[in-house]
C-alpha positions as a printed Julia matrix, in Angstrom:
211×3 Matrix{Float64}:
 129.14   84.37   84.45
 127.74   83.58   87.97
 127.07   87.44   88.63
 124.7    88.1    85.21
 122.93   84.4    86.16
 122.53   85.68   89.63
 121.32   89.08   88.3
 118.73   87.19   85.84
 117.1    85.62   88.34
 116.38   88.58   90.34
 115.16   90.51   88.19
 113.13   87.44   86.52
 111.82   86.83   90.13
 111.21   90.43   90.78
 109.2    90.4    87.52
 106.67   87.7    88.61
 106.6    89.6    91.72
 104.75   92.95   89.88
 102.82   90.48   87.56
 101.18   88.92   91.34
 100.99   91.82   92.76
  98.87   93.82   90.11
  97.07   90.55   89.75
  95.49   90.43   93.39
  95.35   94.37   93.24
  92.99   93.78   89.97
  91.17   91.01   91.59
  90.4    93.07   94.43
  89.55   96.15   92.45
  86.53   93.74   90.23
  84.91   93.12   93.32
  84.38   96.28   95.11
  80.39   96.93   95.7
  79.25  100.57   96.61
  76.15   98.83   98.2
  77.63   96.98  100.7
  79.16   99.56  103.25
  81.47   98.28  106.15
  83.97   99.42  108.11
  87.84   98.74  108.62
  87.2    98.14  112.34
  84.8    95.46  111.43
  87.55   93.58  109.35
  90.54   93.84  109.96
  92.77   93.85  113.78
  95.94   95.85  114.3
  99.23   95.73  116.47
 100.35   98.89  117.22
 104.26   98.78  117.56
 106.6    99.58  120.81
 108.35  102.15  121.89
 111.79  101.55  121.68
 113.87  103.73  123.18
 117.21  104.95  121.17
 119.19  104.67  124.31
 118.93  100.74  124.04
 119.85  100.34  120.34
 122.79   98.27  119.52
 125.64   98.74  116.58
 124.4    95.19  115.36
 122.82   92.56  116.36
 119.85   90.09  115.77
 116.93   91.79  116.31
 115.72   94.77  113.59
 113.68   97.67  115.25
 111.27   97.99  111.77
 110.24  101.85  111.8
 108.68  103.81  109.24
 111.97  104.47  107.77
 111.95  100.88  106.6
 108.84  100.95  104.61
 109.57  102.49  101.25
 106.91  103.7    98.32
 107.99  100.08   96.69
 107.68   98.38  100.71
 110.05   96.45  103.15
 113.65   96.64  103.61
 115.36   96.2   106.5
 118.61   98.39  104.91
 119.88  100.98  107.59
 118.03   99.09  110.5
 118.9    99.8   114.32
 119.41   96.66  116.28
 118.2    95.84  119.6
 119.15   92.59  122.45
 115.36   90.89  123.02
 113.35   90.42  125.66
 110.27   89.75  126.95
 108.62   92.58  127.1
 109.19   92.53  122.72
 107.45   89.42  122.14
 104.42   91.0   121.32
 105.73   92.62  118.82
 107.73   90.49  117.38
 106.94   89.79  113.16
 106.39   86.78  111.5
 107.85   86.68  107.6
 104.36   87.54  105.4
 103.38   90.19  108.39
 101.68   93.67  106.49
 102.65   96.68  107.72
 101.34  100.09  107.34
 103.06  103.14  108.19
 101.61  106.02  110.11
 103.35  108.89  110.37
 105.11  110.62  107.5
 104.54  109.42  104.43
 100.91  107.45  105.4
 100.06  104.79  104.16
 102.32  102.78  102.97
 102.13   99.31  102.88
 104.96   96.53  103.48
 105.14   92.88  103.64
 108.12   90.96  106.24
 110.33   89.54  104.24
 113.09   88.51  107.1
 112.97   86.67  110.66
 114.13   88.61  113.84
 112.05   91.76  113.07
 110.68   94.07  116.03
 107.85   96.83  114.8
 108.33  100.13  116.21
 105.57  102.83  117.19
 104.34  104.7   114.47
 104.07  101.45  112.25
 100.84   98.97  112.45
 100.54   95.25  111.93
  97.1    94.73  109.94
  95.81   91.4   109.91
  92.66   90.35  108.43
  90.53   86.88  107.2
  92.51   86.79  104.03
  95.96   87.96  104.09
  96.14   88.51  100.51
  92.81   90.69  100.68
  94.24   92.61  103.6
  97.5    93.69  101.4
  95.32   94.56   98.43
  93.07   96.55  100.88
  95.74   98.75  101.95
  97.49   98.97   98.81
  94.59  100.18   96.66
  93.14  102.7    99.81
  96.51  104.3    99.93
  95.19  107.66   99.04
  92.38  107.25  101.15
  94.37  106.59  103.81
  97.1   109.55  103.42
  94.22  112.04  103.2
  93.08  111.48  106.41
  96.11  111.89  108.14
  96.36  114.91  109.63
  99.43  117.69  110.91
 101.16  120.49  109.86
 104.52  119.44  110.07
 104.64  115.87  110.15
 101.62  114.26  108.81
 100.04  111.27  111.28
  97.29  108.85  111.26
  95.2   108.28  113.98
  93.76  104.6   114.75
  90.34  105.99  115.55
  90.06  107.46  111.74
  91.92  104.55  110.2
  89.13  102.68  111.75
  86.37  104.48  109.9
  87.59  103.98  106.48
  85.0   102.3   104.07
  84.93   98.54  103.35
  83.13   97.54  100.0
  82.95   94.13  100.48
  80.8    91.57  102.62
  82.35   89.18  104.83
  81.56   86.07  102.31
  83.49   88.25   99.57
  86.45   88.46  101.53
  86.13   85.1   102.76
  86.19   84.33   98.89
  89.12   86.36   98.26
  91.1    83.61  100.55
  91.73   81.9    97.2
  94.53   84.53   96.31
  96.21   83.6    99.68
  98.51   81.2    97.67
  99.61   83.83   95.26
 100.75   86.21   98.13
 102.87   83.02   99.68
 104.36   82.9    96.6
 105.0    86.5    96.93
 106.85   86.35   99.89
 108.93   83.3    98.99
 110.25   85.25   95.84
 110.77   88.04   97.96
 112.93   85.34  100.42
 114.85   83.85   97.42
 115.82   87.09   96.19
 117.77   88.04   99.9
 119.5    84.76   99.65
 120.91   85.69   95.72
 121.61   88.79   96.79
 123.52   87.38   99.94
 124.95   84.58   97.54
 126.07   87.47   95.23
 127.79   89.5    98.05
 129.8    86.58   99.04
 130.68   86.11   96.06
 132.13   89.65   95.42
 133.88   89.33   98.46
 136.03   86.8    96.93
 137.54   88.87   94.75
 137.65   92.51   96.37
């Protein structure tokens, strides 16, 4: 049954996925140290994304305008994606696959990692980029309330850079520096995360076969 294999390894993949991911969360979490106090602004750099306009957006196409819609409570999909023709003025925002993303408006906060090539990031949605990429995703993941509670509106909650800025940092630099030996175990991350769109693509096509 070339479905239920397909299935199996999904789900086994997705598995290994959560056992990673709690693993550099826990990692992360043993060396937090109240007496070193930093700031986000001192670690970590962020890409603020363009403002498409909905005028230009295409049925389909290559390019994916990523907006906050696309990062869910359990992070990236590109499902439901506008489209958009490139050019230059987009290269700046244009995402590489393993690029963390942070949503800022709406649900704050949450935290994504590009899984697919030919993404765009929207307004409203950060890059965050840091020494260690796999300290910079267990950052953001484990300050998630921290960051939603500073977010601010009536309606519509939204973060502002200047406050997202200020957040605390209980780490030195040589910690973080340290932490670069996870870095492996996110790749890994993201090439599950890749091998899982391809089964799912291989499964699809082979669906279509029969309906």
């Amino acid at each position: 049954d070339i479905i239920g294999s397909l299935d199996d390894k999904i789900e086994n993949n997705n598995k290994l996925y959560k056992k990673m991911d709690e693993y550099i969360l826990l990692e992360y979490k043993k060396i937090q140290d109240k007496s070193i106090k930093d700031i986000f602004k001192d670690n970590f750099n962020i890409l603020n994304g363009y403002a498409f306009k909905s005028k230009d957006y295409i049925e389909f196409g290559t390019y994916k305008v990523i907006t906050i819609k696309n990062i869910k409570s359990d992070g990236f999909t590109t499902i439901s994606c506008d489209f958009i023709d490139f050019n230059d003025d987009y290269k700046k925002v244009k995402l590489n696959v393993g690029d963390i993303l942070l949503t800022m408006t709406g649900d704050v906060g949450r935290v994504g990692i590009v899984d697919q090539e030919n993404c765009l990031l929207n307004q409203r949605v950060l890059k965050v980029t840091g020494i260690s990429p796999a300290y910079t995703y267990a950052f953001l993941k484990s300050n998630y309330y921290n960051i939603s509670m500073i977010s601010k509106g009536s309606v519509q909650q939204n973060l502002s850079v200047n406050d997202l800025y200020n957040i605390s940092v209980y780490n030195s630099k040589q910690q973080i520096i340290e932490f670069k030996k996870y870095d492996s175990l996110f790749a890994k991350m993201i090439a599950l995360k890749k091998e899982n769109i391809k089964l799912q693509q291989l499964k699809l096509n082979y669906l279509a076969k029969f309906f």
